[in-house]
C-alpha positions, 0 to 999 in steps of 0.5 A, spaced: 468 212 563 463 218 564 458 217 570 451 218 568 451 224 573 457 226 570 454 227 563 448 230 565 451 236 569 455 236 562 448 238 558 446 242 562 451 247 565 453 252 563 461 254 561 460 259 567 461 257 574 458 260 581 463 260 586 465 253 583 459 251 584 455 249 577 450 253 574 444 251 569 441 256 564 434 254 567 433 248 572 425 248 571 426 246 564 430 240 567 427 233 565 424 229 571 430 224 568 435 228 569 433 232 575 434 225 578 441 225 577 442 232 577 439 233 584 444 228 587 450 233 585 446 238 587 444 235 594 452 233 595 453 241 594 448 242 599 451 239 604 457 241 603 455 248 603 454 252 610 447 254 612 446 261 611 450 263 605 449 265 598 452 259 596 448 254 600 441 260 598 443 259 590 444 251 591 437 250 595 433 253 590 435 250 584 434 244 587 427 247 587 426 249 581 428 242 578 424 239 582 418 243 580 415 237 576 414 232 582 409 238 585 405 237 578 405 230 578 403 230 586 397 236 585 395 232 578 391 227 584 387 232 587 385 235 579 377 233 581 378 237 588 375 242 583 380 247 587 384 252 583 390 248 580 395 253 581 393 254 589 394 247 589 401 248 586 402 252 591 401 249 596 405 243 594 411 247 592 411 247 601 411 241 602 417 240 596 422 245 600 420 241 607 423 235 603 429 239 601 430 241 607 430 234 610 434 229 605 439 226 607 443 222 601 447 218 606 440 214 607 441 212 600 434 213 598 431 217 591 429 224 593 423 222 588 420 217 593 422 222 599 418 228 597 412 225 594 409 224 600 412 230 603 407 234 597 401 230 597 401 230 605 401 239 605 396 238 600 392 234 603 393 238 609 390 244 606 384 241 603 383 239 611 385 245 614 384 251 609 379 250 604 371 252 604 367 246 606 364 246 597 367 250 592 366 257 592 369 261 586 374 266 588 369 272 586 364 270 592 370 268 597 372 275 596 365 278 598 364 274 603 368 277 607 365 284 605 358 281 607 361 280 613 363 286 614 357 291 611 353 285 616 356 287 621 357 295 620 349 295 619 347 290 624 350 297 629 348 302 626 339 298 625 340 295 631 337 288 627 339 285 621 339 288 615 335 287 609 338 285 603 337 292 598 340 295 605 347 291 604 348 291 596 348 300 596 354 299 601 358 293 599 357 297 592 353 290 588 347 288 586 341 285 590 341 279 586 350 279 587 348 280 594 344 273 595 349 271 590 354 271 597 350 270 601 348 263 599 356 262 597 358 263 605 353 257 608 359 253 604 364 256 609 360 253 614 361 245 616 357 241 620 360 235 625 360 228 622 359 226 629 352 230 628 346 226 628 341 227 623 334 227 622 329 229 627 329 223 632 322 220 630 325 213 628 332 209 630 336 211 625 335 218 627 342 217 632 345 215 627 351 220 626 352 224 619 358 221 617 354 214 617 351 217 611 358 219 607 361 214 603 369 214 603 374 215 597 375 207 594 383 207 594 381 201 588 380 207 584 386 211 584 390 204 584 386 203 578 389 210 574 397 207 577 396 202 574 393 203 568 399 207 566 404 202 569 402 197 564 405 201 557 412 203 561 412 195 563 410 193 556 416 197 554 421 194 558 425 188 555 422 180 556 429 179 561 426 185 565 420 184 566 421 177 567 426 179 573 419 184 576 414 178 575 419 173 579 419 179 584 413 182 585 408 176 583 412 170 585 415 174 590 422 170 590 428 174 593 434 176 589 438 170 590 433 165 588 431 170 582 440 169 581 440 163 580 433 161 576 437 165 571 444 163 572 446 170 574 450 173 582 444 176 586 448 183 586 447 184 578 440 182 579 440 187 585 442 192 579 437 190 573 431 191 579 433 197 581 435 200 574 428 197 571 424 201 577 427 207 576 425 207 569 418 205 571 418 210 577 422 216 571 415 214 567 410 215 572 412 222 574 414 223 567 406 222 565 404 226 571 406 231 569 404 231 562 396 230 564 
């Protein structure tokens, strides 16, 4: 009887071989189901080939290519940063490599669950690390830069700073461009949540600015989870869902489960893990098409 691997390698590569490798047509156009599977046979020959080689290079960035789908699920969280999506894909395609640097099938763990963290953490990264303090359209983070420069040439040349008709005939724009880039710079600059606000006049002037910032609710992104969770779980069959209530809200172990249902605790073990694994499939699957 064929595997599920074997049958998804069988669709997707090709008759040719790569050093007895397999090959497919076009890794990115892989479903997120079939990725799952396939990356496993993909992540076997990683393994198995040596650091460094054409070999190990080619095997490496299919497994990137196919898996280009967990980057868009992870970057549509951060869709009301506001930040330019295809940056954001950027970014999260580093933290993607670093998980297929880092798997290890032998912990038999879904790579899915491994590199999800992984992603979401390098973008978060970025917005911590790399990003403007509001933002700021790429035009006017490019005459930033130019600002700086035409202040700075100008400001040795006049010995003070110079005025705004000064600048705008040396970085070739508008008075009112100039302004424009000039207020887009002040979003370059943060200020220290562990500034004091106001002017000292009352008590409440000690208190600190991140006092006065509210905090991302968790609750609201549980609550998206959640809202596209319930149709895959209504879509699993009575026996099924029945085995994730008794699981998740009852909270029975697998063996209790077995014989409430007259069945081993092993066949319990892989109903679970097969109805998670749809569960977990459908939400990338819905990720990536928001």
């Amino acid at each position: 009887m064929r595997t599920e691997t074997a049958e998804a390698t069988t669709t997707y590569v090709t008759s040719g071989t790569r050093e007895d490798l397999p090959v497919l047509d076009a890794p990115h156009e892989v479903p997120p189901r079939d990725a799952r599977t396939l990356s496993k046979v993909f992540f076997r020959e990683l393994a198995a080939r040596e650091e460094g080689t054409e070999e190990h290079q080619y095997v490496r960035n299919t497994l990137i290519e196919m898996n280009m789908s967990l980057v868009r699920y992870a970057a549509g969280r951060f869709r009301a940063r506001g930040d330019e999506m295809e940056d954001i894909v950027q970014v999260g395609m580093v933290g993607l490599i670093k998980a297929i640097d880092r798997f290890d099938l032998s912990r038999e763990v879904e790579f899915t669950t491994f590199a999800v963290p992984y992603i979401v953490g390098e973008i978060k990264r970025f917005f911590r690390d790399a990003t403007w303090a509001v933002h700021v359209p790429r035009r006017l983070q490019e005459a930033r830069v130019e600002l700086a420069k035409a202040t700075d040439e100008l400001s040795s040349r006049l010995g003070r700073t110079p005025r705004v008709a000064e600048l705008a005939p040396v970085m070739d724009l508008t008075e009112e461009e100039v302004v424009e880039a000039q207020v887009a710079a002040n979003g370059y600059n943060t200020t220290s949540l562990d500034a004091t606000v106001g002017n000292g006049d009352s008590e409440d002037d000690d208190a600190a600015l991140a006092d006065l910032i509210g905090e991302e609710d968790p609750a609201l992104e549980l609550f998206e989870d959640f809202h596209t969770l319930a149709p895959l779980v209504e879509a699993l069959d009575e026996r099924d869902r029945l085995i994730l209530h008794l699981r998740f809200v009852e909270e029975l172990t697998q063996t209790q489960i077995g014989e409430r249902l007259g069945v081993s605790q092993m066949h319990i073990s892989r109903l679970l893990a097969r109805s998670l694994n749809r569960l977990r499939e459908g939400m990338i699957e819905q990720g990536t098409e928001t």
